[in-house]
KOLMARZA-678361 format. One record per residue (C-alpha): x, y, z. Coordinates in pm, whole numbers, plus 32768, in hexadecimal, padded with zeros to 4 digits. Last residue first. Layout:
! KOLMARZA-678361
XYZ ...
This chain:
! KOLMARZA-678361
90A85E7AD096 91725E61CF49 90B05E67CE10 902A5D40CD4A 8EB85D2DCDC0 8EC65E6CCD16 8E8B5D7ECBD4 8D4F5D9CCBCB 8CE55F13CC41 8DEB5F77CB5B 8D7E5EC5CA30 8C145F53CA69 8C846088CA5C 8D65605BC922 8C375FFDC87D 8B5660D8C8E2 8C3D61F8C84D 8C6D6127C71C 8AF86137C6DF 8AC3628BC746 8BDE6301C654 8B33636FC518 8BEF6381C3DE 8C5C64E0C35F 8DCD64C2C3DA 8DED6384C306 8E4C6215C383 8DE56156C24E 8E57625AC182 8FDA6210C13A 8F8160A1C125 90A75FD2C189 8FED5FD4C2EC 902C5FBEC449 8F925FC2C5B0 9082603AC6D9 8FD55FEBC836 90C760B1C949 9122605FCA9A 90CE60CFCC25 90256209CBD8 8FEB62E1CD0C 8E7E630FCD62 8D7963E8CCD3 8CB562CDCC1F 8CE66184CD04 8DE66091CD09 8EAF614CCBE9 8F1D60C6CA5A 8F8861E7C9B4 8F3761EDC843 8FC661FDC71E 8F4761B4C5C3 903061A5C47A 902061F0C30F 9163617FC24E 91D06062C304 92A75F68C230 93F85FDAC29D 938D5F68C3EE 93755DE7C3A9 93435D1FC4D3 92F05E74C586 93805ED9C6BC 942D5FE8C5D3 931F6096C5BA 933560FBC72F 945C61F4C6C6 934762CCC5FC 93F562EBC4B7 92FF63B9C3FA 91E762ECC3E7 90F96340C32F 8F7F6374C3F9 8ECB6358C53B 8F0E63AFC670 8E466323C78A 8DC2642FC87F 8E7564E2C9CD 8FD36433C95E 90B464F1CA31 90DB641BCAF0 911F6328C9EB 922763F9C951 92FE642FCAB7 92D662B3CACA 9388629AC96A 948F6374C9AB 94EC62D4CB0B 95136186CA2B 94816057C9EA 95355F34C983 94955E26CA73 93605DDDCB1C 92BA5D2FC9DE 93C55C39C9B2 938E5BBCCB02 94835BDDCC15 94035CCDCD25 92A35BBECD05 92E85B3ACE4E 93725C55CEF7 92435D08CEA1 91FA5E2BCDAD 92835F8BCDC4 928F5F80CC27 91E35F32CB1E 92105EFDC999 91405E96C8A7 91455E6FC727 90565E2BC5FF 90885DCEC493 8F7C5DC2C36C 8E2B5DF9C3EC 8D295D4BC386 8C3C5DA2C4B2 8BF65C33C55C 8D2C5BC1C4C9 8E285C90C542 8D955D34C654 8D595BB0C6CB 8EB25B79C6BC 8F375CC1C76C 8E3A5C5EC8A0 8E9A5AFEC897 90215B43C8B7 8FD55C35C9CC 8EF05B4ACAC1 8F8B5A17CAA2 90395A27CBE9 8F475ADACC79 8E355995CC27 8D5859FACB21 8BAD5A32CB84 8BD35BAFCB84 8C945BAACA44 8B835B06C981 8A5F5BC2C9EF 8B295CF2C98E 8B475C7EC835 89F55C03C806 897C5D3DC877 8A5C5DFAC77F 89C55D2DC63C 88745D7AC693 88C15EC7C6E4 892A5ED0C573 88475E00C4DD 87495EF3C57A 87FD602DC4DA 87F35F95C3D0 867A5F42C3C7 863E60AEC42F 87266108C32A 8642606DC1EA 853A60DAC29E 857C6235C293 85F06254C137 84966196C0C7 83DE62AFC169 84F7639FC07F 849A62E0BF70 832E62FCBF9C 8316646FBFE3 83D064A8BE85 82D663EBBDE3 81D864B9BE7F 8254660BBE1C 82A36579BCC4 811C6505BCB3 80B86641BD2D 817F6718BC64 80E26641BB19 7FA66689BBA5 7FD967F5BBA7 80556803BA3F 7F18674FB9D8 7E5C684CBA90 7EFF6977BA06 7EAE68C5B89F 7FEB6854B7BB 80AD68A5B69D 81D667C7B676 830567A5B6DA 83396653B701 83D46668B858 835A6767B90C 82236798B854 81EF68F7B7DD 80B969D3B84E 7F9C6A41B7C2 7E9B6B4CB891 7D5C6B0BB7C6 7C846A5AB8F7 7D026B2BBA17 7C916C6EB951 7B3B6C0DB929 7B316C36BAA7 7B656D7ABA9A 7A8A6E19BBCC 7AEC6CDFBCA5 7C6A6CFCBBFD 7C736E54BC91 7BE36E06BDC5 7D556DC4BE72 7DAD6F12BE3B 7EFD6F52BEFE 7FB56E41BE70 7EF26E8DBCFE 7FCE7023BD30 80EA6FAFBDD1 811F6E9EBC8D 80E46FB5BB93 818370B7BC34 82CC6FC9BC3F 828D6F80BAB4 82AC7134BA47 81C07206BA27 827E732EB966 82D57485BA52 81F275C6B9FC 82917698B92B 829B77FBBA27 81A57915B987 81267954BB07 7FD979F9BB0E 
């Protein structure tokens, strides 16, 4: 017979042990009812059962916020689409000539933000001239090509900043190429703006300003040369 100390019980053979005998409880019941435990918060002495309930109730308050989570940004998101019908709707239904200086308006106001810009090029003879077909360089319609998704966040001297009104206030920024149809060749660039350093963040979501420039290009494609 070996003579070896046999190794203490320690807390892990405890737990494997009652994990891997579920009947022990049924056998010692009386057990359940004088196992005290401390209260979370007023730490106090308290049943097993009491200390159970008070999981549930945390469980289930927990549960509720995050259900209230989700509705909170399902309505959001609704105001949101909400908000981008209305501006497509609106665009469709503006004569060409209108066209660009109601699409930057309405981003302003029906979105809040702070400065937008536009630029396009290859348009018509008859719109060659506007304000919006000028100033944009081989540079910038090497970027837009190259502009797969919108980018979004500071601006670190992207030339088409400086289409702004005021470009020395843009600290965040969103880019995106505007193009007839996704996959095509861009034919401008949508520049949204911000004196917030987050409010254009590389964690924020772009499906919204992805749309967006989509739906600008379909619109105001009306613009480009034949």
């Amino acid at each position: 017979m070996s003579d070896a100390p046999m190794s203490p019980i320690t807390e892990d053979d405890i737990a494997n042990y009652l994990a891997n005998t579920p009947d022990f409880f049924e056998r010692h019941a009386e057990l359940l009812a004088s196992v005290q435990l401390t209260h979370p918060q007023s730490q106090r002495a308290v049943s097993l059962q009491e200390r159970q309930a008070i999981m549930l109730r945390e469980k289930i308050k927990a549960l509720e916020h995050r259900i209230m989570d989700m509705i909170r940004h399902g309505h959001e998101n609704m105001a949101i689409t909400d908000k981008l019908h209305r501006w497509a709707c609106e665009l469709m239904v503006t004569p060409q000539e209108q066209r660009v200086a109601s699409a930057l308006d309405n981003i302003e106001q029906l979105f809040q933000v702070p400065q937008v810009a536009l630029r396009v090029w290859d348009v018509a003879p008859a719109w060659a001239q506007e304000v919006y077909a000028q100033g944009v360089t081989e540079s910038i319609k090497e970027q837009a090509q190259s502009l797969t998704t919108p980018y979004v966040g500071p601006n670190t001297g992207f030339e088409a900043v400086q289409w702004l009104a005021h470009p020395e206030q843009a600290a965040s920024v969103a880019l995106m190429a505007v193009r007839r149809a996704p996959g095509q060749a861009a034919f401008g660039v949508l520049v949204l703006a911000s004196p917030d350093a987050q409010r254009f963040n590389a964690q924020m979501g772009t499906d919204l300003l992805e749309r967006l420039a989509q739906l600008a290009g379909a619109g105001l494609s009306v613009l480009q040369a034949a």
